[in-house]
N, C-alpha and C positions, 0 to 999 in steps of 0.2 A: 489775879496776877497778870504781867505784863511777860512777851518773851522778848528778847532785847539781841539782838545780833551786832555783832561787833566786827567792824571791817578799818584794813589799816592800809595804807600808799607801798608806803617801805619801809624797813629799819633793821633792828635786828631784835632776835628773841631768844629765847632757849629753847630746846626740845632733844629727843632722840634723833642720833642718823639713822637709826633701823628700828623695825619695828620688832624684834628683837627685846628690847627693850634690859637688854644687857647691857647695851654701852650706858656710858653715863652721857648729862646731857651739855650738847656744845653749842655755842653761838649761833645762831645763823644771819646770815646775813641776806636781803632782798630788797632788790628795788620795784621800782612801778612796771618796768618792762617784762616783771616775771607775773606779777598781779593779772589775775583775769579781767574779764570786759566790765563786769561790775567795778572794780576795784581801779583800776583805769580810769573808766565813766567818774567816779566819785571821787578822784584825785583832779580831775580841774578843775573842781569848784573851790575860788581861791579862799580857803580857811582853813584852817589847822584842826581844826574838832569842832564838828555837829551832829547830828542828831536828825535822822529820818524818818517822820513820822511814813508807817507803811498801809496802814489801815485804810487810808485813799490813795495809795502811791497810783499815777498813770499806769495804763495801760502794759508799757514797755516792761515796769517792774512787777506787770502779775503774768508775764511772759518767762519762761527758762530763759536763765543768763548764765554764764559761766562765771564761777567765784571761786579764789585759790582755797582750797581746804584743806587743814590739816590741825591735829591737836598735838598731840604728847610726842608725837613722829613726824619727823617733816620728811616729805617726799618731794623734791621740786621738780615741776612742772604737772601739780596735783592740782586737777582742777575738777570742777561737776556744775552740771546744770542744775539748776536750781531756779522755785517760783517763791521768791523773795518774799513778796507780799504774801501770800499765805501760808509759810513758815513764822512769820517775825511781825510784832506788833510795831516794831519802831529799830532802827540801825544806827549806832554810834560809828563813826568814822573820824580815824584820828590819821592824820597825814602820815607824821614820822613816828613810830616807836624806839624807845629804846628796849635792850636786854634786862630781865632780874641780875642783881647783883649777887655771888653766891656770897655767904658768911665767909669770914678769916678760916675759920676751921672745917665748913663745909656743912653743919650740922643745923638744921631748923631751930631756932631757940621757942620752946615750949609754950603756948599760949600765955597770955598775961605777963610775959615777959618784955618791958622796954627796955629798947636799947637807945642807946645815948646818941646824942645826935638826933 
């Protein structure tokens, strides 16, 4: 198997405001100016989504970088050092994200479930 690290510019997404994990979850919104030095670094490169092989990444990327982190809780201005390269066999980066859409009613539709559209 492969590990695959996934890094993005800015957009918005979903997640908890608190870790808590009581609230329900709300938009958030981020740009490039909040994103760490990794995330920064990987937003000039003029394309919209690729793909970092890290398994020979230089030097710089098996050095600690700072990367914005956060999963199910967003904390902004969460960041951590991090040796990229020997974490992660390869990095997708995609410029802009957009948000999950929630359902009309709120509620997961059940596996094997299509929905139209």
């Amino acid at each position: 198997y492969r590990v695959i690290g996934f890094e993005f510019g800015e957009g918005r997404f979903r997640a908890h405001a608190d870790a808590s994990l009581h609230s329900g979850v709300d938009e958030v919104v981020v740009t490039l100016r909040d994103g760490g030095e990794f995330d920064r670094s990987l937003a000039k490169v003029p394309l919209e989504l690729f793909g970092l092989e890290m398994r020979s990444a230089p030097i710089e990327l098996r050095l600690p970088i700072s990367v914005r982190e956060f999963g199910a809780v967003f904390v902004p201005g969460s960041y951590r050092k991090r040796r990229l390269a020997a974490e992660f066999d390869a990095v997708i980066f995609v410029r802009t994200t957009t948000a999950a859409r929630p359902t009309p009613t709120g509620v997961r539709p059940s596996r094997g479930h299509n929905s139209p559209g």
